[in-house]
C-alpha positions in Angstrom: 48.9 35.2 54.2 45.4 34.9 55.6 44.5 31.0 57.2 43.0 29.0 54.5 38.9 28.4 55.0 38.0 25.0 56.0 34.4 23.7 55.9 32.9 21.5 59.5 29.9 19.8 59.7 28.6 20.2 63.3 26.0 18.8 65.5 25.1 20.0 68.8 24.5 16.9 71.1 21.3 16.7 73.6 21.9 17.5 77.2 23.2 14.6 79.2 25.1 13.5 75.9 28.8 13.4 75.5 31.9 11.5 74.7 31.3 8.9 76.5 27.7 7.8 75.3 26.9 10.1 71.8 28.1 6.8 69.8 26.1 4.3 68.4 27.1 0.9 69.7 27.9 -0.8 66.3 30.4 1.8 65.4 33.5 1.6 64.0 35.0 4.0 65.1 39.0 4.2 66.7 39.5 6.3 70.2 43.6 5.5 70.0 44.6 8.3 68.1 46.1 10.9 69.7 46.1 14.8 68.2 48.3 17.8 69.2 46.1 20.6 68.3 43.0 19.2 69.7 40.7 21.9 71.4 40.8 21.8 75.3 38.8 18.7 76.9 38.0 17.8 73.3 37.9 13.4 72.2 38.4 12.2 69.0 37.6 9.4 67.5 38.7 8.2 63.6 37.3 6.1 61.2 40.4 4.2 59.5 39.3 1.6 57.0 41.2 -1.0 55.1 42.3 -0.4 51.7 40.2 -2.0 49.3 39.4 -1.8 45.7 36.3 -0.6 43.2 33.6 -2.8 42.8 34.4 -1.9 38.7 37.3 -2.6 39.1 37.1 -6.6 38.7 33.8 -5.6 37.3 35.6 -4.4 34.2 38.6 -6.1 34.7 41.0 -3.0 35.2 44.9 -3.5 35.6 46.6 -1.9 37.7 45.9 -1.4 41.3 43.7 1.4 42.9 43.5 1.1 45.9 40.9 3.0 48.2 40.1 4.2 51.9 37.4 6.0 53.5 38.8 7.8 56.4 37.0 10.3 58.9 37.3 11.6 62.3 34.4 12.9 65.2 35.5 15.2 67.4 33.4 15.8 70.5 34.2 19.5 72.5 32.6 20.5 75.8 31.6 24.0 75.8 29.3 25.5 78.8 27.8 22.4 80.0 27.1 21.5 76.7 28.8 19.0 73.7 29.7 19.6 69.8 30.6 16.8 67.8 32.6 18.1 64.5 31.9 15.5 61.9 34.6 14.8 58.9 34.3 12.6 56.4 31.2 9.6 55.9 31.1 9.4 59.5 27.8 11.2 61.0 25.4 8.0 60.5 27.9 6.8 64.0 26.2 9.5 65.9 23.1 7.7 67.8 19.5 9.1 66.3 19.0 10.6 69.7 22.6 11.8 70.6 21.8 14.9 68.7 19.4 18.3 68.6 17.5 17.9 65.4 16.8 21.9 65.1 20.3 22.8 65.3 21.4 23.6 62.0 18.0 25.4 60.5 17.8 27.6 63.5 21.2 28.5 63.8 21.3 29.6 60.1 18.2 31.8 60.1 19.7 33.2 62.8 22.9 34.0 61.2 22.1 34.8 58.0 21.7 38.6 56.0 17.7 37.9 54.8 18.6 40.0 51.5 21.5 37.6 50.9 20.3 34.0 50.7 21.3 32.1 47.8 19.3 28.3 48.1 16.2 26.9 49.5 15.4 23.2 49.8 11.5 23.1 50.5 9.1 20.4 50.9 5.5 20.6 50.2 4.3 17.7 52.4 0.8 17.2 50.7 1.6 16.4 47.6 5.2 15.3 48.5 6.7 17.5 46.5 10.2 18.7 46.9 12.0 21.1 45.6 15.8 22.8 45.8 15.5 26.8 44.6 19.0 28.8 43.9 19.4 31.6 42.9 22.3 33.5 40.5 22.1 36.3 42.9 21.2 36.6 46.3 18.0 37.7 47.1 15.4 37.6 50.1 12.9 35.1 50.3 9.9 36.1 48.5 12.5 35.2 44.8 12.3 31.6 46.1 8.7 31.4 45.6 8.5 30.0 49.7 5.0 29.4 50.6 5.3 29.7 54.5 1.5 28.3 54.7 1.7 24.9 53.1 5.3 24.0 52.8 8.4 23.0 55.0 12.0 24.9 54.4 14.0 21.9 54.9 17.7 23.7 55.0 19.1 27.3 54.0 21.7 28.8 52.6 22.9 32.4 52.3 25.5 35.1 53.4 26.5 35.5 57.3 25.4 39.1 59.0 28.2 41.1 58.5 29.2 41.0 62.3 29.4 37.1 62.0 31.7 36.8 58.9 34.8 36.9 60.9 33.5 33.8 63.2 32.1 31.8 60.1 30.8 31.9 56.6 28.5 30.1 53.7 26.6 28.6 56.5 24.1 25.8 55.4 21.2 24.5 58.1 19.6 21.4 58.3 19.8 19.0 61.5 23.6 19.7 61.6 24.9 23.0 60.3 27.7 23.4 57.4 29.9 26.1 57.7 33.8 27.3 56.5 35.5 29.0 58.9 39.4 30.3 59.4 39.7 29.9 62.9 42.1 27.5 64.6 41.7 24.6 65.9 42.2 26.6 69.4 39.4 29.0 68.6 37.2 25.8 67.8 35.5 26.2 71.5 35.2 30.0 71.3 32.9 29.2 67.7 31.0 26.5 69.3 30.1 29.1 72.4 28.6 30.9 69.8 26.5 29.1 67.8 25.1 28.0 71.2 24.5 31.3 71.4 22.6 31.8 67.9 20.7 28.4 68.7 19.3 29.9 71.7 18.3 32.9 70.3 14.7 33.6 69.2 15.5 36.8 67.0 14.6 34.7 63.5 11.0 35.0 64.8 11.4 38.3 64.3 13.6 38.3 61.0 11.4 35.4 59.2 8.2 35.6 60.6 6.2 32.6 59.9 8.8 30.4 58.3 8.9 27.7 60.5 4.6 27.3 60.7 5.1 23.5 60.0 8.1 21.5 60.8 8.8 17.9 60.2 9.5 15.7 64.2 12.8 14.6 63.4 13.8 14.4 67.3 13.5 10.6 68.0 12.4 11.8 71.9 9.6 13.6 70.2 8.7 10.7 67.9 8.1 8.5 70.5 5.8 10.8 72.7 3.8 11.3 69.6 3.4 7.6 68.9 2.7 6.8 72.5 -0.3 9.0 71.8 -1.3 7.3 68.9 -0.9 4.1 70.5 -3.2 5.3 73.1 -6.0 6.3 70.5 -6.3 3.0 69.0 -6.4 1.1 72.1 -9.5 3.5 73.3 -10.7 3.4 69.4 -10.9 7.4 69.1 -12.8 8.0 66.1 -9.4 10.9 65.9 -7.9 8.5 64.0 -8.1 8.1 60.1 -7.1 5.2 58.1 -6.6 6.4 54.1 -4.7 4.7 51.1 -1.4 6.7 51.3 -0.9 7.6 47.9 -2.5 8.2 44.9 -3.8 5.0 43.1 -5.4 4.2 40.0 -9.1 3.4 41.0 -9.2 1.8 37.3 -7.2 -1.3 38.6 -8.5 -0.9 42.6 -11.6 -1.9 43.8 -11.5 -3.5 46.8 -9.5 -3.7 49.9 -8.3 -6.1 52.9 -6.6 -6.1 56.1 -3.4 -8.6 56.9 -0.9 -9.6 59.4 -2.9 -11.2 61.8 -4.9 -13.8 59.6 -7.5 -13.5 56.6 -9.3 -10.2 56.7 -12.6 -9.7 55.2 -12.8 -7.8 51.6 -14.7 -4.2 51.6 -15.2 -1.9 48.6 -13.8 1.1 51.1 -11.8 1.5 54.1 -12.0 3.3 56.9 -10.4 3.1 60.7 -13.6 1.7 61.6 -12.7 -2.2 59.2 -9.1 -2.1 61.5 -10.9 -2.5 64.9 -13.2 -5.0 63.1 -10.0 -6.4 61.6 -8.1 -7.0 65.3 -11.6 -8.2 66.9 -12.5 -10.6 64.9 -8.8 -12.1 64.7 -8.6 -12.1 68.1 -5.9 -9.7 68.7 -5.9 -7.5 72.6 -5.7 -4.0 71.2 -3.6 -3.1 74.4 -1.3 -5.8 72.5 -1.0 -3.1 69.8 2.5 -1.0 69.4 4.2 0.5 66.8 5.8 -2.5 65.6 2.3 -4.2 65.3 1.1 -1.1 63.1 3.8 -1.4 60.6 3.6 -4.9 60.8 -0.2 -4.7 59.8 -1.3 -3.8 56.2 -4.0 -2.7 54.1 -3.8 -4.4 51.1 -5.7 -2.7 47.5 -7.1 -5.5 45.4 -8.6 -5.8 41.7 -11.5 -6.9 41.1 -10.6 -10.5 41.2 -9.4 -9.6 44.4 -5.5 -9.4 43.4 -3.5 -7.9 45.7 -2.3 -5.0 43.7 -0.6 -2.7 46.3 0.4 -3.4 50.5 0.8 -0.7 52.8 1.7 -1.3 56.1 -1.0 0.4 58.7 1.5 3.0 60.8 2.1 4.5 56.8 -1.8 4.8 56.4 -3.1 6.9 59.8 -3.7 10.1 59.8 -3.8 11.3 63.6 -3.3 14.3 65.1 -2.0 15.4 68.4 -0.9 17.8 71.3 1.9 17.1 74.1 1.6 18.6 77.1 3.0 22.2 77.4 3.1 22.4 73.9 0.5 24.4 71.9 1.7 23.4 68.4 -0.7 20.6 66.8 1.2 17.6 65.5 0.3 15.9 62.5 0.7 12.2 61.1 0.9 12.1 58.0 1.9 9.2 55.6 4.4 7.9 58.3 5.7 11.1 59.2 5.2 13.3 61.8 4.6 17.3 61.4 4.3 20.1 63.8 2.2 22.8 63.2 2.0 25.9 65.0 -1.6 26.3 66.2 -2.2 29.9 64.9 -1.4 28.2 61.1 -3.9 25.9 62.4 -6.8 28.7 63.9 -6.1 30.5 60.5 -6.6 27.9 58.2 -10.1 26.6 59.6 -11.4 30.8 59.7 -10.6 30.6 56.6 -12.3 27.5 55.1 -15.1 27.2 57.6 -17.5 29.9 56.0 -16.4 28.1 52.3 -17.6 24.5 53.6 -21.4 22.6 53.8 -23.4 19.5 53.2 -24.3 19.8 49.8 -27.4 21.6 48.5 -28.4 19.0 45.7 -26.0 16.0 45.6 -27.3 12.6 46.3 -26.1 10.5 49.0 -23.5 8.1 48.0 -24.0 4.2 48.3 -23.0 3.1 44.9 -19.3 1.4 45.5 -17.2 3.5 43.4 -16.7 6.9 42.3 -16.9 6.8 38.5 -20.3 4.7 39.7 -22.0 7.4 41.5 -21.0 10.0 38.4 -23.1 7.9 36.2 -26.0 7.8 38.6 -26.0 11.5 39.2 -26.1 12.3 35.8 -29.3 9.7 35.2 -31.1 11.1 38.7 -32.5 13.8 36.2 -30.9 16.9 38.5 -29.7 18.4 35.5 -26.2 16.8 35.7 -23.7 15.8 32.6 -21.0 13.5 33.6 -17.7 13.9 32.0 -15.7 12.1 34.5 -12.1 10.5 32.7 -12.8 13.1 29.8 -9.9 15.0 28.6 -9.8 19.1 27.0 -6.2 18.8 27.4 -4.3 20.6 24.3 -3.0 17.9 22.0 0.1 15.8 23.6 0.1 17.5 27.1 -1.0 15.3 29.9 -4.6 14.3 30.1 -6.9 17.5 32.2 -10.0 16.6 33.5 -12.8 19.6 33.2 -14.6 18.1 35.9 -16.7 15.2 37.6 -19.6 16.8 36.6 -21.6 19.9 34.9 -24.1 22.0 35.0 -25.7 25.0 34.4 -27.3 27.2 37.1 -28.9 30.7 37.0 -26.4 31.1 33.6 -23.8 29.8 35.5 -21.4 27.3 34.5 -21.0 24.7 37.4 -17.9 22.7 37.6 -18.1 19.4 39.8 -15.7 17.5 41.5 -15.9 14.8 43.0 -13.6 12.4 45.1 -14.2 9.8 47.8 -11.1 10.2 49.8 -9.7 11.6 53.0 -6.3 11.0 52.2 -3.9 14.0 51.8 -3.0 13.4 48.1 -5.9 12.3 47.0 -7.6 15.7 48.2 -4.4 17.9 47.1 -4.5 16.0 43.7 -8.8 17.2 43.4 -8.2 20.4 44.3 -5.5 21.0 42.2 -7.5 19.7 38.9 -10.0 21.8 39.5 -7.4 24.8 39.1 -5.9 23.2 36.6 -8.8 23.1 34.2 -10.0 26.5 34.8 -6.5 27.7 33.7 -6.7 25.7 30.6 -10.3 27.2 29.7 -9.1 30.5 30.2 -6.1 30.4 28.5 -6.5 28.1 25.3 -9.7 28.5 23.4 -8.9 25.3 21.4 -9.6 23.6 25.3 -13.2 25.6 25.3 -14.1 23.9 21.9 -13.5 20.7 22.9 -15.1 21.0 26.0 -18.0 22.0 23.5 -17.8 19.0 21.5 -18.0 17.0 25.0 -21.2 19.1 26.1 -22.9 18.6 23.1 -23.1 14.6 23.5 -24.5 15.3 27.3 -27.2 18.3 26.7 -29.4 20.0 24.2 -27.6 22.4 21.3 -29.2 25.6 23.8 -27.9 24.2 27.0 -24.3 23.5 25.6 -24.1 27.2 23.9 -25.2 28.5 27.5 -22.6 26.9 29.3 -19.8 27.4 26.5 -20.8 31.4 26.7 -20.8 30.8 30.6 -17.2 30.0 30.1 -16.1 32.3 28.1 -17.2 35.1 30.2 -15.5 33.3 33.2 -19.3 32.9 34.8 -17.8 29.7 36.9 -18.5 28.2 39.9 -16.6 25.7 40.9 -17.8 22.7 43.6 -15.5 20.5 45.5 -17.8 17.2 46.6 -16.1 15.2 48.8 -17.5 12.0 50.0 -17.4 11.2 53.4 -18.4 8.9 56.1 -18.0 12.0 58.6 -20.9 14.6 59.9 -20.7 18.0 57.7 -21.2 19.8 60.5 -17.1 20.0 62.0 -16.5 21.4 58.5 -12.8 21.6 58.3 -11.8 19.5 61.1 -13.5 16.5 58.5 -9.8 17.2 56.2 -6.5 16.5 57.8 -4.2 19.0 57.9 -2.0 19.2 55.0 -5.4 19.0 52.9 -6.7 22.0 54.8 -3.4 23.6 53.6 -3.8 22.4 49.6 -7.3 23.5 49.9 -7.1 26.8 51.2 -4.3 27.4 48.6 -6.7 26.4 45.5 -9.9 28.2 47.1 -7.1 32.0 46.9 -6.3 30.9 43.6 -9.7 30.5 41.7 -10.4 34.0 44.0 -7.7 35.4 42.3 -9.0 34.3 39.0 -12.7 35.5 39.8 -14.0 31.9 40.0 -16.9 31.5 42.4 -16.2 28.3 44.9 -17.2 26.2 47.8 -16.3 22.8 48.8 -19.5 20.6 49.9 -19.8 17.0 51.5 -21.3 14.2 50.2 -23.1 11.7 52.9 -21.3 8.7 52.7 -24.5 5.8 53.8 -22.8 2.8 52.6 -22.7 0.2 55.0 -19.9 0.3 57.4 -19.9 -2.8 58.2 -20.1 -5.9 56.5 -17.9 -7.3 53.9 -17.3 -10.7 52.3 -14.6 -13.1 53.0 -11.7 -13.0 50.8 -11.4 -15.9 48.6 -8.5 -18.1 47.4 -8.6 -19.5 43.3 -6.9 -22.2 42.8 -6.3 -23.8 39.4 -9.6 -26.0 38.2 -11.1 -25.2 41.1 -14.1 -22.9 42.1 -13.1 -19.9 44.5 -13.9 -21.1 48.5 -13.9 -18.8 51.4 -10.5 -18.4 53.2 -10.6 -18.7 57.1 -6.5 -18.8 57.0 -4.5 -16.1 56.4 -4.4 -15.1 52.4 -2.2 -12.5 52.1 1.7 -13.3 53.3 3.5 -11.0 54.5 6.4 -10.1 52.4 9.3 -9.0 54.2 9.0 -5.5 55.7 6.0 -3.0 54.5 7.3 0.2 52.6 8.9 2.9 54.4 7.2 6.4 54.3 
């Protein structure tokens, strides 16, 4: 009768890490118990709680006794200079951060894997934080899963072992660690280890997945800390390289304003940029060589209404964008919302041939000084350019989720001329604008019901001729369609103005109206509000008038949301 299959979870452990030091020091683990059939030079070490009972139990006041334990084990086995540690059980979070090689388990599995025979994806689209797990019935290759190598992250992997491999291990499942089942005994453990050091090492799935791995998330603590250093080291020297943007997409109905806090009462300004920070730490007083890590997270930028609310904190670290090289490296990494990327640099060089030639100041556009967005769509449309504004309109189909045509329209050479417009930097803010814009040409295209009521809109903004002509521009798919992006930065770096992952979201809506015979081109709007200034925050209290605040306003509330 053949050995029964038995799944590991296994880690490989950085060099210089072993037994004696892979632990974290709060653990709880038990290095007493002894084991017969332990491999050669192997330790372990078991977790061995006390019994307890189900919170529900007393809870719902169950008779009886049922009593619980959570037991697990960590084995650590040398193999050529090198250490394992075999996880079983709820035990892996006793493993240091650091102890461990954080591209073990994806690199081993696209090494080891039959391409034609995977059977689930879990992928992450870091721009607009989407995530997504993909299995498939059947097993397939990778083009099934719908895996866009250019834009999004293959977190872990799953498929069938090369048929040389499945006596060794099978079902094997990569992420940091690497889940397998395997038949071999506990003697063999070593001589399976060897191996997947072997597959780790190897650079074949550059070969077998070209591509895949163009952007990775920095998961290697090490790494981490290189990569902040250099941020670190940017703020001190105030590199205009580093971008502060809100984090997240807000609702602009309810946000107006913005301050800084952590280090006493910040000033209120009607936009932010990395330029308020510096102000913020000069004028309270704070040595930017003072400045860390823990400083940045301790920091916030705080969204306010127009009473000057605080509707929304986020600490500082969560709202740079930054990126970066380390020496001997020639991947570009990428901050992004509190977490770090790597991107290989031909993604990068590819990306920016691409968009360059679609990118310029804008032709017509007026400069923007008017405070908020939905502000500067009303004056554009009363500058007499020709402009309709039908910003926060909706042609959705009846109970689907609201869809924006655009910012603006117009009609040019008897084409229909789709605006849109967003002041923002910020990785979802720009995903979520170029996105709409493909969204809304989809609906005119596909639902004529969306083209009359885009009609009806039209017809409050423009003569009975004009609106026809841009309704018949439609309906022959005569569309251009203009991203305006207002900015504080000089048109002429083009790309290098967007951070990375909006390069990425960009590039992927500029193929997709292509593909849909849209004409397109993204365009920057002069930002020549004041960069400086702002007003003092004030404090209301009740029956009295609002007075200037020289104290701190805004307390900090325990710690600032993770990214």
């Amino acid at each position: 009768m053949a050995d029964k299959a038995r799944n590991f979870t296994v880690f490989l452990l950085r060099d210089g890490v072993d037994a004696t030091n892979c632990l974290t020091d709060e653990h709880k683990l038990s290095g007493t118990f002894t084991a017969k059939n332990l491999p050669e030079g192997a330790t372990l070490f078991v977790l061995d709680t006390k019994e307890s009972e189900p919170w529900w139990k007393s809870y719902f006041q169950v008779g009886g006794k049922l009593p619980q334990v959570s037991k697990g084990a960590v084995i650590v086995v040398p193999v050529k200079n090198r250490h394992f540690a075999l996880c079983f059980g709820h035990v892996q979070h006793n493993l240091r951060n650091d102890a461990y090689v954080y591209d073990f388990g994806l690199r081993v599995t696209l090494n080891s894997i039959d391409r034609e025979k995977l059977k689930s994806t879990d992928t992450l689209e870091p721009g607009a934080s989407r995530r997504r797990r993909t299995q498939l019935p059947n097993e397939s290759d990778l083009t099934l899963f719908d895996f866009d190598q250019d834009s999004s992250i293959l977190r872990s992997l799953t498929g069938k072992v090369k048929p040389e491999l499945e006596d060794l291990f099978k079902h094997p499942t990569g992420t940091s660690n690497l889940r397998l089942s395997t038949k071999r005994a506990s003697s063999k453990l070593p001589e399976l280890c060897e191996k997947l050091l072997e597959l780790y090492a190897s650079k074949d799935y550059e070969t077998i997945f070209p591509d895949i791995r163009n952007i990775e998330p920095v998961r290697d603590p090490t790494t981490i800390a290189s990569l902040n250093d250099n941020l670190v080291a940017s703020i001190r020297a105030k590199s205009n390289d580093v971008t502060l943007t809100i984090p997240e997409i807000v609702d602009y109905s309810r946000i107006s304003q913005f301050t800084l806090s952590g280090a006493g009462a910040g000033k209120v300004y009607q936009d932010i940029f990395i330029g308020r920070y510096y102000e913020y730490l000069e004028n309270s007083k704070v040595d930017l060589n003072d400045i860390n890590v823990a400083s940045l997270e301790r920091y916030r930028l705080v969204a306010l209404d127009d009473d000057e609310n605080q509707v929304k904190p986020f600490s500082i670290y969560r709202c740079l964008v930054f990126d970066t090289k380390l020496n001997g490296d020639p991947a570009i990494y990428h901050l992004d919302e509190g977490v770090w990327y790597k991107f290989d640099a031909t993604l990068v060089e590819r990306l920016n041939t691409y968009l360059d030639p679609l990118l310029r100041a804008t032709p017509d556009l007026p400069d923007y000084n008017h405070g908020r967005e939905d502000a500067y769509n009303i004056a554009v449309e009363r500058s007499g350019l020709g402009y309709g504004n039908l910003d926060k309109k909706n042609i959705a189909p009846p109970g689907q989720k609201q869809i924006e045509p655009s910012d603006l329209i117009s009609l040019e050479d008897g084409q229909a001329v789709f605006v849109h417009v967003k002041i923002s930097t910020s990785s979802k803010e720009l995903s979520h604008l170029f996105n709409q814009a493909v969204n809304s040409v989809e609906t005119l295209r596909d639902d004529p019901a969306s083209v009359e009521r885009l009609r009806m809109l039209l017809k409050g903004l423009f003569t009975d001729e004009k609106t026809d002509s841009l309704i018949k521009a439609v309906e022959a798919g005569n569309i251009l369609v203009r991203y305006a992006v207002i900015t504080h930065k000089d048109a002429k770096h083009l790309s290098e103005n967007f951070p990375l992952f909006s390069r990425l979201s960009l590039a992927r809506a500029m193929k997709t109206l292509k593909r849909m015979g849209v004409a397109r081109r993204c365009e920057f709007v002069a930002d020549v509000s004041d960069p400086d200034g702002g007003k003092k925050k004030t404090r209301k209290k009740k029956g009295k008038a609002a007075v200037p605040v020289e104290e701190a306003v805004i307390e900090d509330d325990g710690p600032a949301e993770e990214a």
